[in-house]
N, C-alpha and C positions, 0 to 999 in steps of 0.2 A: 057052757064052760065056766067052769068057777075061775076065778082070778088069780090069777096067779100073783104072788108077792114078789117082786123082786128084790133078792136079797143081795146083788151087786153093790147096792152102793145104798150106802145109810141115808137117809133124808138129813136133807140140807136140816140144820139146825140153826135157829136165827138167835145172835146174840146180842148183838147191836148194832150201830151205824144205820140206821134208816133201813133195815130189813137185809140189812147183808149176809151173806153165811161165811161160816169159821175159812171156808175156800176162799171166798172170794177177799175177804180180809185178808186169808194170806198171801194172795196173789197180789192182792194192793200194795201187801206192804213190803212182801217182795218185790216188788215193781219201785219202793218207793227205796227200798234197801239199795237197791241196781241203779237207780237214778242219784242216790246220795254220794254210791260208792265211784258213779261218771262225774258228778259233781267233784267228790273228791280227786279224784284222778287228777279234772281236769284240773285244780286249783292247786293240786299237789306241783300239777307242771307248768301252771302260770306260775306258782310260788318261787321256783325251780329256775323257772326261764324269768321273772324278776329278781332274783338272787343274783343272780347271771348276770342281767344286765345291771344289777346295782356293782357288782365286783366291777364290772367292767368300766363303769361310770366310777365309781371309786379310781380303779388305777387311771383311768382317764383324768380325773380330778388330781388324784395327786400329782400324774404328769402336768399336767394343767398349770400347779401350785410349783412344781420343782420348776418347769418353763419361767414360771413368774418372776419364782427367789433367782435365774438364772437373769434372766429377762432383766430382774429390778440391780442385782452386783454389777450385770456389766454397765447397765446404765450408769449404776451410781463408779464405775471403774472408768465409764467414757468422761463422767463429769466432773471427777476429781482430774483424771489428766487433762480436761480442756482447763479446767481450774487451775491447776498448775501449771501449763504452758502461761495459760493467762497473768497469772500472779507473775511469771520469769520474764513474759514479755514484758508486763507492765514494771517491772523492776528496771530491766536491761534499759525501757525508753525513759524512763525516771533517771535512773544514771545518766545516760546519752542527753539529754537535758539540761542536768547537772552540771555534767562536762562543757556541753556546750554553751550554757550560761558563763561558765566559769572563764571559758576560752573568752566571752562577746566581752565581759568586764575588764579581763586581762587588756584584750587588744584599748575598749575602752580608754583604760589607763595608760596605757602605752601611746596612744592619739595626743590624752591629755600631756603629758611628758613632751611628746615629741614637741606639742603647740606651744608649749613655754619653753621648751627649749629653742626653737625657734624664733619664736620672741626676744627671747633669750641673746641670742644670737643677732639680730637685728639691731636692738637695742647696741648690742658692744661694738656691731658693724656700724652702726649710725656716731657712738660715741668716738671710733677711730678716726671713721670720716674727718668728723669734725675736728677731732686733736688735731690730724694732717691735715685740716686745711686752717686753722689758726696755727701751724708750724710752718706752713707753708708762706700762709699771709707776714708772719713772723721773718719767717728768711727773706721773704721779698723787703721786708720794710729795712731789714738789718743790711741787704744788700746795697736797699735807693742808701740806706745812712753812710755804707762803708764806700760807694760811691761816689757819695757828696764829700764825705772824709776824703779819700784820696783827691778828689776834683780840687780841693779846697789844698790839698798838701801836693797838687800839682800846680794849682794856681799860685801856693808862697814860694815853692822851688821855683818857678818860672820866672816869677816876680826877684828873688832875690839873687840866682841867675841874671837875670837882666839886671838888677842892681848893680852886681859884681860886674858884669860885663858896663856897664855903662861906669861904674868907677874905675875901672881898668882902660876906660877907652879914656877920660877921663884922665886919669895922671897921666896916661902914654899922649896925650895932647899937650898938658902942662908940664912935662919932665921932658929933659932934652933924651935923644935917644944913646943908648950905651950906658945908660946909668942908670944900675938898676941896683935894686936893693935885695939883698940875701934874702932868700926863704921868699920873695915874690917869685909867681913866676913869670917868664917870658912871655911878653904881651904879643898878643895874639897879631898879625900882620891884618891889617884894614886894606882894603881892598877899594 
């Protein structure tokens, strides 16, 4: 039997790559097309799903960043009114301070005053004392004087009394009786 030729399929023809045929090239690189195009696919949808979570990490960040700006006003809103309670408290005890310094000097002086008026007082209570009892000692002494005066003007009326009487007794001895002389008067009866 002579041979037969098969005219199916053309002989592989070799072009390149280490004895490859135009087939198997194409399948390789079909094979390599398919694998570029799962490649891409996949990185199309890592691209896709990192877009994703970048959007979502973005509004997360911004939320993040408005939380902050939120976070840092009321801080700074908490710290301006303790600040200003602070400043009104420390004002109000500063006053109250004030005041009451001002009250401890007042009363202060008012101690001082009262202490010299008391003094004060003492003094003119001591200088009355004393006027009243050199007024006193004064009228005692004017008393003993006016004492010994009258003593003195009881003793010459007593005296000149008894004189008169003892001159009276006296002529009424030496003058008969019945005879008497005008503007004398009538001697007294002896007993």
């Amino acid at each position: 039997m002579p041979k037969a030729k098969k005219k199916d399929k053309p002989p592989p023809v070799v072009v390149g790559e280490e004895g490859m045929t135009q087939e198997e090239i194409f399948l390789k690189t079909q094979m390599q097309i398919e694998s570029m195009e799962r490649q891409f696919v996949q990185r199309t949808e890592e691209m896709t799903q990192a877009r994703t979570e970048e959007g979502e990490l973005r509004e997360k960040c911004e939320q993040l960043e408005t939380d902050y700006e939120n976070t840092q006003k009321e801080r700074f809103d908490i710290i301006s009114d303790f600040t200003r309670q602070h400043k009104a408290m420390q004002d109000e005890l500063i006053t109250r301070i004030t005041v009451l310094e001002n009250t401890i000097c007042d009363l202060k002086d008012q101690l001082e005053l009262s202490r010299i008026a008391l003094e004060e007082t003492r003094k003119d209570k001591d200088q009355i004392i004393a006027q009243k009892d050199k007024e006193i000692i004064e009228q005692e002494q004017k008393m003993v004087e006016m004492a010994d005066e009258f003593e003195e003007m009881l003793k010459d009326t007593l005296q000149k009394m008894s004189e008169r009487i003892e001159n009276t007794v006296q002529t009424a001895i030496t003058e008969p009786p019945g005879k008497s002389t005008p503007g004398d008067a009538p001697a007294p009866a002896v007993a």
